[in-house]
C-alpha positions in Angstrom: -33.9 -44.8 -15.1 -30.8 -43.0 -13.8 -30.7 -40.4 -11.4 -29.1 -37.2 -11.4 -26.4 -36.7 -9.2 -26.0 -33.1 -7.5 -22.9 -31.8 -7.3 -21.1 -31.5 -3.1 -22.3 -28.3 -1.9 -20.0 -27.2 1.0 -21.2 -26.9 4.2 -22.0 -23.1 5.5 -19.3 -21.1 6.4 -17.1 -23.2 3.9 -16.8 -22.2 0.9 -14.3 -19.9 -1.4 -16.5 -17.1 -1.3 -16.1 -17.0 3.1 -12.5 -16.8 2.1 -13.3 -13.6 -0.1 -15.2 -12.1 2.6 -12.7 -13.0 5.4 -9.4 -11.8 3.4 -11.1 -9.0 2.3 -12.2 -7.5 6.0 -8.6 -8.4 6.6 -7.4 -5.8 4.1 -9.7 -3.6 5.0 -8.8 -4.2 9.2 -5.1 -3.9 8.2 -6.0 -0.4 5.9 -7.7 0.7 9.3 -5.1 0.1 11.2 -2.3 1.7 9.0 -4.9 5.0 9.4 -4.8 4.7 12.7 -0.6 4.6 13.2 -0.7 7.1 11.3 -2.9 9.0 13.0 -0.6 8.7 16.2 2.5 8.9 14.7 0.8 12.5 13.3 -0.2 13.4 17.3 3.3 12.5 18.3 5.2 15.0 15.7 2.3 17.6 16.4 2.8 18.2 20.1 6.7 17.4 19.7 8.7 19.3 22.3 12.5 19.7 21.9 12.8 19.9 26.0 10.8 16.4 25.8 13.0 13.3 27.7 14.1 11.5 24.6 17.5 9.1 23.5 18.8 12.8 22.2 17.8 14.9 25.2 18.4 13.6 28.8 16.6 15.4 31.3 14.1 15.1 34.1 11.7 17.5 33.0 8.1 16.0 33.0 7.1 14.0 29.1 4.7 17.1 27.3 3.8 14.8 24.5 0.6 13.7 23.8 1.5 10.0 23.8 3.8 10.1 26.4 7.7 9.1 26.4 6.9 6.6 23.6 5.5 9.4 21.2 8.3 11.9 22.5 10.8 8.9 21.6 9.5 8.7 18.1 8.8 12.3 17.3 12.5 12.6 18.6 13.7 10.4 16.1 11.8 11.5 12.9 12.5 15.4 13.6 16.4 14.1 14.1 16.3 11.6 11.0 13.8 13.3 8.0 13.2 17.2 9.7 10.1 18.9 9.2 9.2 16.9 6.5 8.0 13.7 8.1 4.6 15.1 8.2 4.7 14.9 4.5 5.7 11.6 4.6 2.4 10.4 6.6 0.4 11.6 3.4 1.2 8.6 1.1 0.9 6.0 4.2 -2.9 7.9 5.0 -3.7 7.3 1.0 -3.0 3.7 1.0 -4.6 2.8 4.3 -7.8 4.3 2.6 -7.2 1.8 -0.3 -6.6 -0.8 1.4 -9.8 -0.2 3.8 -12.2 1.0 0.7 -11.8 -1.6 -1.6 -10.3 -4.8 0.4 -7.8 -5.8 -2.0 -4.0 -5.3 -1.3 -3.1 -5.0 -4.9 -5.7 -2.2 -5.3 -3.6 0.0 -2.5 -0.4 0.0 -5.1 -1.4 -0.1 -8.9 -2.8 2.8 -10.5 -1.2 4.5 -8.2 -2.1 9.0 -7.6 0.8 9.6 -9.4 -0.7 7.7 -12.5 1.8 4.9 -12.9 0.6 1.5 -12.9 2.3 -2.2 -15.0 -0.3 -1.7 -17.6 0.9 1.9 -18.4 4.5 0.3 -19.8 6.1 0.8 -22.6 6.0 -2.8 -24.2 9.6 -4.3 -25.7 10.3 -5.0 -29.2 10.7 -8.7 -30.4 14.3 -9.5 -31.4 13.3 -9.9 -34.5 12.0 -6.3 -34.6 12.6 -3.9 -37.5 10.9 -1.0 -36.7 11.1 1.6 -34.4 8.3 1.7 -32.0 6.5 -1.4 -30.4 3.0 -0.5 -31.2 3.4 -1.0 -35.2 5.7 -4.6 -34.9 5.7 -6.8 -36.7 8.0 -10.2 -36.8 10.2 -10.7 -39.4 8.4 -13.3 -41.0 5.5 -11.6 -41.3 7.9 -9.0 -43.1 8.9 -11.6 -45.4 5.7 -12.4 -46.3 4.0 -9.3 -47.0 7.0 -8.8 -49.8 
């Protein structure tokens, strides 16, 4: 009588699904973390000085930012480079940090995006051998043919 043979089960700790798990905390440590820059980049442009010691303003007047002469240095550069409106420009990076830390998938961060894009939501092209106008009613030329 012939025995059944099991299949290899992988060892603990082996498997594809410890993969999942570990990519996805990954995703999620890397959303955190874009949160968090964020976050200081937003402490930096909040207590912004223009008499902060920076590479536009020599001086020896004592750092007031919150951060120091690094955060000076890079609230410096964004009020000289993008103006008042780097703050705005923290919004988007805050969004997908959450996306990346709620769901754990990088691909999740980008598509289906707030603005209601996504690769799904294109237009699709006509065949070559096309002859109509719009790409939902298509159909190929032979199929044309032989429906005459």
């Amino acid at each position: 009588m012939r025995q059944a043979r099991s299949a290899p089960t992988p060892a603990y700790g082996q498997g594809p699904e410890l993969k999942q798990i570990v990519g996805r905390n990954l995703v999620g440590l890397g959303g955190l973390g874009l949160i968090a820059l964020t976050a200081l980049v937003a402490t930096a442009l909040a207590t912004w000085q223009a008499t902060d010691p920076s590479l536009s303003n020599a001086t020896s007047a004592p750092v007031r930012n919150a951060l120091g002469r690094f955060g000076a240095v890079v609230a410096d550069l964004a009020m000289q480079l993008i103006g008042l409106s780097s703050a705005f420009l923290l919004l988007p990076l805050v969004v997908v940090g959450w996306r990346l830390l709620a769901s754990g998938r990088p691909d999740s961060a980008v598509v289906g995006s707030p603005c209601g894009w996504s690769p799904a939501s294109r237009p699709r092209r006509r065949s070559p051998r096309c002859r109509c106008r719009s790409a939902g009613r298509c159909r190929s030329a032979s199929a044309a043919r032989s429906a005459t």
